[in-house]
DRENLUM-244964 format. One record per residue: residue number from 1; residue in three letters; x, y, z of N, C-alpha, C in turn. Coordinates in steps of 0.001 Angstrom, whole numbers, always signed. Example, Ala and Ser with C-alpha at 12.3 -4.5 7.8 and 13.67 -1.06 7.14 Angstrom:
REM DRENLUM-244964
[rec 1,"Ala",[+13190,-5690,+7800],[+12300,-4500,+7800],[+13200,-3300,+7800]]
[rec 2,"Ser",[+12850,-2250,+7080],[+13670,-1060,+7140],[+12900,+30,+7870]]
REM end
This chain:
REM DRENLUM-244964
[rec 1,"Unk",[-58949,-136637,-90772],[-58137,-137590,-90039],[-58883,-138039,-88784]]
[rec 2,"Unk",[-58622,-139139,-88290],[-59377,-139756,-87080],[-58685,-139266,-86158]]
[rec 3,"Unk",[-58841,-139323,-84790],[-58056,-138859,-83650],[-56573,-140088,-83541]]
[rec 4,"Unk",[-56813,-141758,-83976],[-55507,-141854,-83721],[-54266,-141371,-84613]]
[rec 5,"Unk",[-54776,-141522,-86451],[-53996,-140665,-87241],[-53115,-139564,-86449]]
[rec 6,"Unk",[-54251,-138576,-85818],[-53258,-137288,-85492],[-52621,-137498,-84718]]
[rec 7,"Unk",[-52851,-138558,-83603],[-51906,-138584,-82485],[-50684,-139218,-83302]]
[rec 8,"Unk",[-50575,-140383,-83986],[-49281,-140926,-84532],[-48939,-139855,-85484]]
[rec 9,"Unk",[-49451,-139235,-86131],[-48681,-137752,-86837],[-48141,-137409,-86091]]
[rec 10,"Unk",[-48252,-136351,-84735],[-47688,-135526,-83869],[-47025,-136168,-83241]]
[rec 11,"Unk",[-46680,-137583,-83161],[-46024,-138604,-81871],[-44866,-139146,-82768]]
[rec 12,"Unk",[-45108,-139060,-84643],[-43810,-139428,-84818],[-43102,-137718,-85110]]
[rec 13,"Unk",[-43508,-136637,-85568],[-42792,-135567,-85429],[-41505,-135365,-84149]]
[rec 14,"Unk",[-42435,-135664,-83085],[-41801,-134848,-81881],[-40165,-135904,-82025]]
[rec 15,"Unk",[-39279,-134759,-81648],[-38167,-135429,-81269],[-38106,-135663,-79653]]
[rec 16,"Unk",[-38337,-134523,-79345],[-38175,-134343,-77824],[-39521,-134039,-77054]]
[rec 17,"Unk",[-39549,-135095,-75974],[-40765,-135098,-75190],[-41271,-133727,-75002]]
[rec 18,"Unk",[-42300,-133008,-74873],[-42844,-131667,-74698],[-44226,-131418,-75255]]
[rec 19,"Unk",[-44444,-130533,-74835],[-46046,-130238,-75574],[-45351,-129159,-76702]]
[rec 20,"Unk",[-44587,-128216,-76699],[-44100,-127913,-77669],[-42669,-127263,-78195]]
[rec 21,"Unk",[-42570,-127494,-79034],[-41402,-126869,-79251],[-40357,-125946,-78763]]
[rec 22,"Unk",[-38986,-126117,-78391],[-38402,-125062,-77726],[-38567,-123556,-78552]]
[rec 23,"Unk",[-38244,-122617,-77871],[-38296,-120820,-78827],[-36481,-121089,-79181]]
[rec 24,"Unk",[-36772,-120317,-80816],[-35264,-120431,-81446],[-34441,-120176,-80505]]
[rec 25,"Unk",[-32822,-120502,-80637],[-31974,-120331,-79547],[-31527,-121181,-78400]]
[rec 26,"Unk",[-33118,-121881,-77950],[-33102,-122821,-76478],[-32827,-123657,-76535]]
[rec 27,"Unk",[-31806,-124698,-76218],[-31364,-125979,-76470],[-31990,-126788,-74817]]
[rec 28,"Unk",[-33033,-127750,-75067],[-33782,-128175,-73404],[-32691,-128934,-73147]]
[rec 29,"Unk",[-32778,-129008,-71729],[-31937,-130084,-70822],[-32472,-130341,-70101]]
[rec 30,"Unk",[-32890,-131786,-70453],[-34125,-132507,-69628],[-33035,-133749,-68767]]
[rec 31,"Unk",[-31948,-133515,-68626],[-31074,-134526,-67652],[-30992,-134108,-66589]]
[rec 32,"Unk",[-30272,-132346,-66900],[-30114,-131284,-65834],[-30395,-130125,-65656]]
[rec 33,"Unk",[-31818,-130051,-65699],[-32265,-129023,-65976],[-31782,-127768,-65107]]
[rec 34,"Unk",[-31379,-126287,-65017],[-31158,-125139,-64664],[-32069,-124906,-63477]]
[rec 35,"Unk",[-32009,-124587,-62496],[-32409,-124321,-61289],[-32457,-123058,-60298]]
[rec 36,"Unk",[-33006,-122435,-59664],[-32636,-121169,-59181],[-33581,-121199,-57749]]
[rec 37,"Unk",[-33601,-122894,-57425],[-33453,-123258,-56010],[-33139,-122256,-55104]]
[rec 38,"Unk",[-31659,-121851,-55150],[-30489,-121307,-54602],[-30854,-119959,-54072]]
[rec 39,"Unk",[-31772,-119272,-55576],[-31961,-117985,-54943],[-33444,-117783,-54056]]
[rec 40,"Unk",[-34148,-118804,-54505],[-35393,-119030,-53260],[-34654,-119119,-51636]]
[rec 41,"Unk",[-33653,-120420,-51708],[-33480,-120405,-49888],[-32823,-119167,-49607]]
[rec 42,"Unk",[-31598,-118483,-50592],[-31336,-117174,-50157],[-32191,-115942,-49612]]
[rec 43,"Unk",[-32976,-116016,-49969],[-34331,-114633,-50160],[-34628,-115388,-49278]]
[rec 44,"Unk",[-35212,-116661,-48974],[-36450,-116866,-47698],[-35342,-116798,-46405]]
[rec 45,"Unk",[-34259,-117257,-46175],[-33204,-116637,-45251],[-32943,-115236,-45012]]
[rec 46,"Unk",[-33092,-114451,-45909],[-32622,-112847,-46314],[-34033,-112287,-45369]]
[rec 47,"Unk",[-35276,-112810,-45794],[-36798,-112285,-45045],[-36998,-112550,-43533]]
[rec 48,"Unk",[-36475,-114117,-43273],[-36305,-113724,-41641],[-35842,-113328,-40541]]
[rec 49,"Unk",[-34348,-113096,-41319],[-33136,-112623,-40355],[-33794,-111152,-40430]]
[rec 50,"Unk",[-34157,-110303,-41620],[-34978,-109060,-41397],[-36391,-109012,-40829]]
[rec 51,"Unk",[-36961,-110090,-40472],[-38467,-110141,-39631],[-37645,-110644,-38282]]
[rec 52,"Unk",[-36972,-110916,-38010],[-36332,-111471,-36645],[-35520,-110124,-36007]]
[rec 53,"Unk",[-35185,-109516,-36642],[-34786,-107875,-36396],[-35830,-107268,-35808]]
[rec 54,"Unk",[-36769,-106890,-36447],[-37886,-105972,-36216],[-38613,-106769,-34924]]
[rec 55,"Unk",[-38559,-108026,-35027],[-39039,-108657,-33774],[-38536,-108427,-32496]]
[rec 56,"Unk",[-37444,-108547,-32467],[-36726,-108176,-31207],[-36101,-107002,-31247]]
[rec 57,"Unk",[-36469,-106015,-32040],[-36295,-104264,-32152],[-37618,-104227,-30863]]
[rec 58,"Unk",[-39024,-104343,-31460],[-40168,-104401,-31083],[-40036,-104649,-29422]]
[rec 59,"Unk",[-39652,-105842,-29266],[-39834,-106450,-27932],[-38784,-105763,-27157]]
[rec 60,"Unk",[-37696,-105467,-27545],[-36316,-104728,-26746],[-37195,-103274,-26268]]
[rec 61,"Unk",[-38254,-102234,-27157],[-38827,-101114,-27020],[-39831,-101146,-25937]]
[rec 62,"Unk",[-40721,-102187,-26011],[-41798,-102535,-25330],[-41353,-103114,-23799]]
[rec 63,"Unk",[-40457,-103693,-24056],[-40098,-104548,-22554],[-38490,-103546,-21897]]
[rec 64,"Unk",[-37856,-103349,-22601],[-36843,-102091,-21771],[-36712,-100984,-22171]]
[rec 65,"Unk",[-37416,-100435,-22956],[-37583,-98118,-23056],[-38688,-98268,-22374]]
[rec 66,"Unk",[-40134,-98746,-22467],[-40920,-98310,-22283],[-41871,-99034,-20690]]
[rec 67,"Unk",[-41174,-100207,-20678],[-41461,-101353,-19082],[-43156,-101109,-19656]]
[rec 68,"Unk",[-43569,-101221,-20803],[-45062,-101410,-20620],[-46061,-102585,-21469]]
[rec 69,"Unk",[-44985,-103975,-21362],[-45612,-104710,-21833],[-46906,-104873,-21898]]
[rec 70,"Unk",[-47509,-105426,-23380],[-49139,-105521,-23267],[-49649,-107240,-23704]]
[rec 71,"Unk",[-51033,-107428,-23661],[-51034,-108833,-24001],[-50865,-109111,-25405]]
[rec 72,"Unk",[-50631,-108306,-26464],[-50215,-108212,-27515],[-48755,-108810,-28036]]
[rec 73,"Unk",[-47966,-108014,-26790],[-46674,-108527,-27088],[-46001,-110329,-26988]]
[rec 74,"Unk",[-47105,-110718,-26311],[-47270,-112467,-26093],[-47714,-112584,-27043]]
[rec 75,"Unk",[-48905,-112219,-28219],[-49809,-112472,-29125],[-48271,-112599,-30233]]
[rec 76,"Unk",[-47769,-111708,-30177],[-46584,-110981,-31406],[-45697,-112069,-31660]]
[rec 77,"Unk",[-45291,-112863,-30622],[-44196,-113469,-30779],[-44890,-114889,-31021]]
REM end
């Protein structure tokens, strides 16, 4: 077969745009596809409110238990 043959073979097969076939079971939804957006901004919210803790744990130790700020602690923040 020549290369355009195969392409119009494989171009009239396909029903649905893709390089290949869904796995048995998967029905695609290429209108609205499924998303898990939601749990990315959750988690990247969830990581700084716990790095914003330890930040001002840090600075509360350094600047009132211990009164011995260093030039680090400017570097830190």
């Amino acid at each position: 077969m020549v290369p355009a043959q195969v392409l119009a073979h494989l171009v009239g097969r396909q029903q649905i745009p893709g390089v290949l076939p869904p796995p048995p079971g998967v029905t695609p939804n290429f209108e609205h596809p499924a998303s898990h957006g939601h749990y990315l901004s959750l988690t990247s919210v969830v990581c700084v409110v716990i790095a914003a803790v330890f930040v001002f744990a840090r600075l509360w130790v350094k600047l009132v238990v211990s009164r011995a700020p260093g030039w680090d602690d400017g570097e830190f923040v």
